[in-house]
PASEBA-1860 file (N, C-alpha, C; in nm, 3 decimals):
! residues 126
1> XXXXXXXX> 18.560/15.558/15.336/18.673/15.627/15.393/18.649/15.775/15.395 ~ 18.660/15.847/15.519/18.663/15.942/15.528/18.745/16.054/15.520 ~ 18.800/16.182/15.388/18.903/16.222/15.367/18.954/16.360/15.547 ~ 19.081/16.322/15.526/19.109/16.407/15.648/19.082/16.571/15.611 ~ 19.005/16.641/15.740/18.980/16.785/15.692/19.092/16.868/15.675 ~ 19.093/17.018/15.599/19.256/17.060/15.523/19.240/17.129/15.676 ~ 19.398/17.216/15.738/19.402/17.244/15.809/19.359/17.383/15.779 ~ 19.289/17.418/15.948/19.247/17.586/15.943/19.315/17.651/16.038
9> XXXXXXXX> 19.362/17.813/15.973/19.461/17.858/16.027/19.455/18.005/15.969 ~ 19.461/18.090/16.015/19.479/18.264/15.974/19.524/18.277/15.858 ~ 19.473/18.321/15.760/19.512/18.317/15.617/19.608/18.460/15.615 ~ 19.696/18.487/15.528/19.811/18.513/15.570/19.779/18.679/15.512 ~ 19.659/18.675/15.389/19.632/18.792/15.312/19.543/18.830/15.377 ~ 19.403/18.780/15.408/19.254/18.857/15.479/19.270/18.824/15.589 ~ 19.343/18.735/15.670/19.381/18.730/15.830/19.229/18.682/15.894 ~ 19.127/18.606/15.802/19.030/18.516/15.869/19.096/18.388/15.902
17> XXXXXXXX> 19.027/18.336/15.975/19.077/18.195/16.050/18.956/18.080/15.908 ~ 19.009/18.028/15.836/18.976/17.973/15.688/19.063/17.808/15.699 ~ 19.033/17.759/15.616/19.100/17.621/15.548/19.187/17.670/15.454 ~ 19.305/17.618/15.493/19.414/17.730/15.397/19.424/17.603/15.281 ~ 19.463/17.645/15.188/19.480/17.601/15.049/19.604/17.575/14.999 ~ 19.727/17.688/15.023/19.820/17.687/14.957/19.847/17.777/15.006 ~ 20.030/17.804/15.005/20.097/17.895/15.064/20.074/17.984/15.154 ~ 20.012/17.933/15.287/19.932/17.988/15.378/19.785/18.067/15.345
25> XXXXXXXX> 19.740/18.098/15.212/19.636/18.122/15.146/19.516/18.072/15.177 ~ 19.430/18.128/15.208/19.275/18.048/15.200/19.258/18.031/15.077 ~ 19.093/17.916/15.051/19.063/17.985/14.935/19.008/18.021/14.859 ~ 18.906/18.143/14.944/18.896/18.245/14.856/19.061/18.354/14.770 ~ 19.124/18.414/14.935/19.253/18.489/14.853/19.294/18.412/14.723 ~ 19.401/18.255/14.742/19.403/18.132/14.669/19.377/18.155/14.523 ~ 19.250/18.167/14.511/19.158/18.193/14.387/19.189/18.320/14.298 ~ 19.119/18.415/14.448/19.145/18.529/14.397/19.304/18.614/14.305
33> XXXXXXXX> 19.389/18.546/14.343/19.517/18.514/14.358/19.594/18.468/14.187 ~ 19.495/18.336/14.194/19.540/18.281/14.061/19.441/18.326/13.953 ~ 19.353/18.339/13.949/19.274/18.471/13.850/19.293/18.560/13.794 ~ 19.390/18.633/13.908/19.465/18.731/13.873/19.597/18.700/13.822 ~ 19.616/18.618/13.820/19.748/18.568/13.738/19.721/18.539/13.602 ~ 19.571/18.458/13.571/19.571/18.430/13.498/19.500/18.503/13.316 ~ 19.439/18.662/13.426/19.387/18.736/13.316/19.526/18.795/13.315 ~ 19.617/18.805/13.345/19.742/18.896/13.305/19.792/18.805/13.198
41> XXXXXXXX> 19.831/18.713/13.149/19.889/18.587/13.099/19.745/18.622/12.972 ~ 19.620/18.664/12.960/19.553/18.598/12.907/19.570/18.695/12.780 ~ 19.549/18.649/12.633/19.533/18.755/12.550/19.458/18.815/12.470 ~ 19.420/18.911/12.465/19.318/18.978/12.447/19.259/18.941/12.299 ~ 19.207/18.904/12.215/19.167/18.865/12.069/19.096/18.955/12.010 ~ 19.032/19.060/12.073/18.978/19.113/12.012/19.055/19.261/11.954 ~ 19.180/19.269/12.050/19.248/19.360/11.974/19.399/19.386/11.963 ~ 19.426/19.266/11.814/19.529/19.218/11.827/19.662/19.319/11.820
49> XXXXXXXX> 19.768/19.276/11.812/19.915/19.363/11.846/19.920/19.407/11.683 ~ 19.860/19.331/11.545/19.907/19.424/11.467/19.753/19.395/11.392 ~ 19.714/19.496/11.319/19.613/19.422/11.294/19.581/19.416/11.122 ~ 19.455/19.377/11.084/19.502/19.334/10.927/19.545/19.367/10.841 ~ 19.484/19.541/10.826/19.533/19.633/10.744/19.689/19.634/10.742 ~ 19.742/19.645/10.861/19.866/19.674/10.900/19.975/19.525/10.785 ~ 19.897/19.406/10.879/19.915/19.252/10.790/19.928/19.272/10.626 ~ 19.845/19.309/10.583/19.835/19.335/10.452/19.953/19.441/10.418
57> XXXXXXXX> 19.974/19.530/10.495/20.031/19.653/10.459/20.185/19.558/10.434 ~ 20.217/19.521/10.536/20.368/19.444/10.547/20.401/19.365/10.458 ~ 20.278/19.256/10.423/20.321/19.161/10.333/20.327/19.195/10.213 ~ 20.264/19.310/10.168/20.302/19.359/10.007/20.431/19.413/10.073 ~ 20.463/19.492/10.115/20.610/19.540/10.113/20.700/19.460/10.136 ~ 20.682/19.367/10.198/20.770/19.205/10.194/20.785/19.177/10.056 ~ 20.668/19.206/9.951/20.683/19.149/9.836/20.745/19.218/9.741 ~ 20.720/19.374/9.749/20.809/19.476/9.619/20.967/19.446/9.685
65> XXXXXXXX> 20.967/19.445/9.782/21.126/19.421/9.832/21.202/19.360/9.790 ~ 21.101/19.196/9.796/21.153/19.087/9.721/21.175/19.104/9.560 ~ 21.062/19.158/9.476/21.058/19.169/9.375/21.172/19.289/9.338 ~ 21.255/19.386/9.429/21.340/19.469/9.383/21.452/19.400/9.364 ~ 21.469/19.337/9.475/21.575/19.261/9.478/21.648/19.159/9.419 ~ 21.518/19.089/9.358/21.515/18.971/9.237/21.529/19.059/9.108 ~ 21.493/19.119/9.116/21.578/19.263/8.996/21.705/19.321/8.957 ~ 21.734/19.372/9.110/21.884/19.377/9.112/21.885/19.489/9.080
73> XXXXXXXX> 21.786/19.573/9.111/21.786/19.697/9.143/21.830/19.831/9.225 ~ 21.903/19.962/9.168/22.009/19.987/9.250/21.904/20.037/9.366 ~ 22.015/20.127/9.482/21.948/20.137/9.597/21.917/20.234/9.605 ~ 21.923/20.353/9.495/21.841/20.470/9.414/21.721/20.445/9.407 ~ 21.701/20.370/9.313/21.578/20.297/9.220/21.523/20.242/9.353 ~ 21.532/20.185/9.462/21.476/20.147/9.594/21.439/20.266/9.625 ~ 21.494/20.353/9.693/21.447/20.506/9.733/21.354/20.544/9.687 ~ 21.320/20.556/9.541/21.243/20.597/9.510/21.074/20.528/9.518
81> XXXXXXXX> 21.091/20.382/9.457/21.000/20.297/9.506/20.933/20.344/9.628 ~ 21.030/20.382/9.744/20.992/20.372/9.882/20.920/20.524/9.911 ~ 20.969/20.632/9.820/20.893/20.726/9.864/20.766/20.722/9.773 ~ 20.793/20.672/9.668/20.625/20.665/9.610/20.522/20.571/9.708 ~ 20.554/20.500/9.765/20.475/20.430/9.835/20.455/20.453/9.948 ~ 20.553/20.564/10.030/20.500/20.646/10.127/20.396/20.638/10.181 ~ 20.306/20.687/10.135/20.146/20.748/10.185/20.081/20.605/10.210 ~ 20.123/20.484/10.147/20.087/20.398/10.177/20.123/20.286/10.320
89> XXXXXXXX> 20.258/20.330/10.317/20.287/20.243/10.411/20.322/20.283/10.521 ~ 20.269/20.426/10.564/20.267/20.521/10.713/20.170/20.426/10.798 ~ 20.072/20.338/10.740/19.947/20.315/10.843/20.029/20.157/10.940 ~ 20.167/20.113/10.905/20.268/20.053/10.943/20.384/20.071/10.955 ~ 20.379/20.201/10.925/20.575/20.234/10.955/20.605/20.190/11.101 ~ 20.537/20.164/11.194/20.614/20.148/11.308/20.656/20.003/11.324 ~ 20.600/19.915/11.232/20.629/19.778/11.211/20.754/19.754/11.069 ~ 20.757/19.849/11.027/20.842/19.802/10.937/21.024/19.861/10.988
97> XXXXXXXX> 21.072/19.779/10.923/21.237/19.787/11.024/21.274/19.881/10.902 ~ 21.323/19.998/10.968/21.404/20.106/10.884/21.333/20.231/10.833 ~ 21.220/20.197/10.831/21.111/20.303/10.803/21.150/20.434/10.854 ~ 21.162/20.424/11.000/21.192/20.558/11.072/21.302/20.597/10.991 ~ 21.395/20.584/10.996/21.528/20.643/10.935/21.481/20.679/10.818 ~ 21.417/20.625/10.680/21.432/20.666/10.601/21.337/20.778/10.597 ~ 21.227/20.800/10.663/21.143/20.860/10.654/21.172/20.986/10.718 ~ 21.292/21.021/10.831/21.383/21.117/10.866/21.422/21.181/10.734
105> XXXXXXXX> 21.470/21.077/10.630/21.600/21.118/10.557/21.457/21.222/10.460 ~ 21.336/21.173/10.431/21.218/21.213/10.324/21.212/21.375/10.395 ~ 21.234/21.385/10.508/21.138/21.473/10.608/21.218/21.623/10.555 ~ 21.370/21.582/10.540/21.429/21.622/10.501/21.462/21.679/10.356 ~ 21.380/21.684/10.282/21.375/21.678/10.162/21.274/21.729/10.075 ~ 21.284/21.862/10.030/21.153/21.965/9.996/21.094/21.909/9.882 ~ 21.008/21.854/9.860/20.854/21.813/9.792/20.777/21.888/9.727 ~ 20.770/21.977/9.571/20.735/22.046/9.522/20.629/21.929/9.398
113> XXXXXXXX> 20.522/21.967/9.415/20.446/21.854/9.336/20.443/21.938/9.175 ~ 20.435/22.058/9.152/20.454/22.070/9.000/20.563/22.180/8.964 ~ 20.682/22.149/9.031/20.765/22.236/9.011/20.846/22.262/8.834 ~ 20.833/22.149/8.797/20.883/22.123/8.669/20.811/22.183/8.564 ~ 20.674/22.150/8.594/20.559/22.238/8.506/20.533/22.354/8.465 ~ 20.554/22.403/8.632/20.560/22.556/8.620/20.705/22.615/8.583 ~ 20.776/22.601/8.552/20.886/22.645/8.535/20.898/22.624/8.377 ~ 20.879/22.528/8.318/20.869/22.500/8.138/20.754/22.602/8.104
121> XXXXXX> 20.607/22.626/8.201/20.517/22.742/8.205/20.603/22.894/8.164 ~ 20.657/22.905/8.271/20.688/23.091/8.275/20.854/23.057/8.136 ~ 20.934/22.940/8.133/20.978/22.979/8.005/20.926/22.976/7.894 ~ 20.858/22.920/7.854/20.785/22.915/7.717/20.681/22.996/7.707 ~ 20.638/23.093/7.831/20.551/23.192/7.811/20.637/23.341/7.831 ~ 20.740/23.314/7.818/20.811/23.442/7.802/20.885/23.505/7.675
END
């Protein structure tokens, strides 16, 4: 049995006279067409949306969270937690929910690393 030939007809994108395929499409366009559909759809593996460091970064802070909380620890005692761990968890703040805000509220807030020292310094040396 001999299959019937597809019909040929002006393809509707390159306007050659072709064996159309689909939706007036030849197919080469056809192809070309769904290829392109299908690297858009496709996802990239080699460079994922979060990546391990970041993974790692989250899931310990998933975990002191938990562990504050199973404490019953006030939301002082959280604050503080959160700015000591700062420097650590910038390389994901944009993944973690609330980060921004609190890290507004830090930005806000003058940071003197031996202020206490020096000050017990110049009284006890006076």
């Amino acid at each position: 049995m001999k299959t019937p030939a597809r019909k040929v007809d002006s393809c509707v994108l390159c306007g050659e006279p072709r064996e159309i395929a689909a939706r007036g499409l030849c197919f080469r366009c056809y192809r070309r067409e769904s290829r392109a559909t299908e690297r858009a759809l496709t996802i990239d593996r080699h460079t994922p949306g979060i990546r391990r460091e970041q993974k790692r970064i989250i899931r310990a802070y998933a975990q002191v969270m938990s562990g504050l909380a199973n404490l019953g620890v006030s939301q002082e005692a959280v604050r503080e937690v959160l700015t000591t761990l700062s420097p650590y968890l910038r390389l994901a703040a944009d993944l973690i929910p609330g980060w921004c805000s609190m890290n507004s509220e830090q930005a806000r807030i003058e940071f003197t690393v031996h202020a206490d020292a020096d000050s017990e310094e110049r009284e006890g040396g006076s």
